[in-house]
C-alpha positions in Angstrom: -124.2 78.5 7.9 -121.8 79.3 10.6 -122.8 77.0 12.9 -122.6 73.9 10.3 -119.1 75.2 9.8 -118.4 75.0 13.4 -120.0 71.6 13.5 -118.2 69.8 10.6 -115.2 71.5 12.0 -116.0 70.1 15.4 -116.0 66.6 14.5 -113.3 67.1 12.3 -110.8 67.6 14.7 -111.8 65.1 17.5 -110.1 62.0 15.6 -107.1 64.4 15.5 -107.6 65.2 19.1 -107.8 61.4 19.6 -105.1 60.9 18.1 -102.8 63.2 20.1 -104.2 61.8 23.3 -104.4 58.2 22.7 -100.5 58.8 21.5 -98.5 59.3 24.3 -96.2 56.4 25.4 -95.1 55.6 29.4 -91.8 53.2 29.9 -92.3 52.1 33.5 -88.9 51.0 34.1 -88.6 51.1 37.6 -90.2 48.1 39.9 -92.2 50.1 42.3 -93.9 48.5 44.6 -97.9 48.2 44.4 -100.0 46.8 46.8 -100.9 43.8 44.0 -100.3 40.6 44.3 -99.5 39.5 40.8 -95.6 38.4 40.7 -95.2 39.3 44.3 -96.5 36.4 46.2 -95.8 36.7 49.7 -93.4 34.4 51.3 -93.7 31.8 54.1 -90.7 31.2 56.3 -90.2 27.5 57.4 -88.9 28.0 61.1 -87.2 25.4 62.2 -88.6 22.0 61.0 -87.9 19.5 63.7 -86.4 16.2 62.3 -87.8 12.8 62.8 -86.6 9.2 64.0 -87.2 8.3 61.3 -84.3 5.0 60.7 -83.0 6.1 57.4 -79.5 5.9 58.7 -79.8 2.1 60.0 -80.0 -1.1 58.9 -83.8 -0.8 58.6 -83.4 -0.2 54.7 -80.9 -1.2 52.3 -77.2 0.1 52.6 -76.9 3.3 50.2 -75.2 1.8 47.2 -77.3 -1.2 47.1 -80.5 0.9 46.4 -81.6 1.6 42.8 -81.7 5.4 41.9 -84.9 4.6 39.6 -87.2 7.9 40.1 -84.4 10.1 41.2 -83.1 9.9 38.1 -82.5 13.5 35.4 -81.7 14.0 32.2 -78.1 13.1 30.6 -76.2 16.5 31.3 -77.9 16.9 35.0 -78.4 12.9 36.1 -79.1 14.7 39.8 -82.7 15.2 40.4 -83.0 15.3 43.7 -85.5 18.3 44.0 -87.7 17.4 41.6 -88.3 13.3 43.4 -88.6 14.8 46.8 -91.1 17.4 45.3 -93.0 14.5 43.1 -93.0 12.1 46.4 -93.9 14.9 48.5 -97.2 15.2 46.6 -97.7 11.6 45.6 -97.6 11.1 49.4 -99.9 13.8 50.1 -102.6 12.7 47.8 -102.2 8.9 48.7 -102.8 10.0 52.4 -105.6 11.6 51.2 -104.6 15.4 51.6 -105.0 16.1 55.4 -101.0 16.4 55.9 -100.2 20.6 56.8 -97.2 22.1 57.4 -93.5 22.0 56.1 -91.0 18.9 55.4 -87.6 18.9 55.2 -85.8 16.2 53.2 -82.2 15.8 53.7 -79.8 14.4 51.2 -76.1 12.9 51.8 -73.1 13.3 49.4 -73.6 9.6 49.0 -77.4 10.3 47.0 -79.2 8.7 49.8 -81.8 10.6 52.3 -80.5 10.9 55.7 -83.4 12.7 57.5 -86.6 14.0 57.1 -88.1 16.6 59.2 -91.8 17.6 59.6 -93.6 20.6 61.8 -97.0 18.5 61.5 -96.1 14.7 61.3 -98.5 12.0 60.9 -97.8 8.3 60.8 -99.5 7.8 56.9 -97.7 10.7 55.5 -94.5 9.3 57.3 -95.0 6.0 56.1 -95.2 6.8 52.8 -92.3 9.0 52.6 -90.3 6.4 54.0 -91.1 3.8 51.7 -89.7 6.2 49.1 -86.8 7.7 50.4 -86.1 4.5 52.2 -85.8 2.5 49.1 -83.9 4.6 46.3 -80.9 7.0 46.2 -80.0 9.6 43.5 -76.7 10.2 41.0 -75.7 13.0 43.4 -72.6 14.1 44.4 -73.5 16.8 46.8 -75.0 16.7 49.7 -78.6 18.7 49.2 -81.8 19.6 51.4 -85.1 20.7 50.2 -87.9 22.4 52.0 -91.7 21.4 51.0 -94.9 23.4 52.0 -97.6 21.1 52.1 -100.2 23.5 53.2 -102.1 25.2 56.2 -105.2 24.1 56.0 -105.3 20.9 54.6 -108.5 19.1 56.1 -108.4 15.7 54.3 -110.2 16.3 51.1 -107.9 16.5 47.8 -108.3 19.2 45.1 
């Protein structure tokens, strides 16, 4: 009789043992570093990004003011998109070249909302030909000049994802 005691005793008091274990709370509060890679993507640095001959300053496209600002356009409050149309015709160009463009660009941007220069570490006459015919032909509603810097890949072999 004891031992069915001890028994229903037993299982009795593992829920409340459980419970006690199951209940304690941890608040890591502290970003500590762990050897994931979730949130802490490691970062590639651009170098130096040699610049192109690329005309943009001459008489080989329209003058500044005389080109629309069409795709460079944003929203009401921020009409300065800059970033975001270099990104877009960045990848556009990448995928219409059919993906076999690696390394960095570097688009430059003058106060005026026209691009002045663009730079590449791994230049190709397609890729360079298309970003021309893009920068080349619009401006954006900027009033500062800006540069952004574009990873297209390392190991791009010519075969789009």
């Amino acid at each position: 009789m004891s031992a069915l005691r001890f028994v229903v005793w037993a299982l009795a008091s593992i829920p409340l043992g459980a419970a006690v274990v199951t209940c304690v709370r941890h608040a890591d509060i502290r970003d500590e570093p762990d050897s994931s890679f979730v949130g802490h993507v490691p970062q590639l640095e651009a170098g130096d990004i040699p610049n192109l001959d690329s005309g943009l300053g001459t008489d080989a496209y329209l003058a500044c003011g005389a080109r629309p600002s069409g795709k460079c356009l944003g929203t009401v409050d921020f009409p300065c998109a800059f970033d975001a149309w270099a990104k877009t015709t960045a990848a556009n160009c990448q995928k219409a070249t059919g993906c076999k463009t690696n390394g960095w660009l570097k688009v430059e941007m003058a106060a005026d909302g026209c691009v002045v220069n663009i730079g590449l570490t791994d230049p190709n006459d397609d890729i360079i030909a298309c970003l021309l015919a893009e920068f080349g032909a619009g401006r954006c509603a900027c009033k500062d000049a800006a540069e952004l810097v574009y990873l297209f890949g390392i190991g791009n072999t010519g075969v789009c994802p």
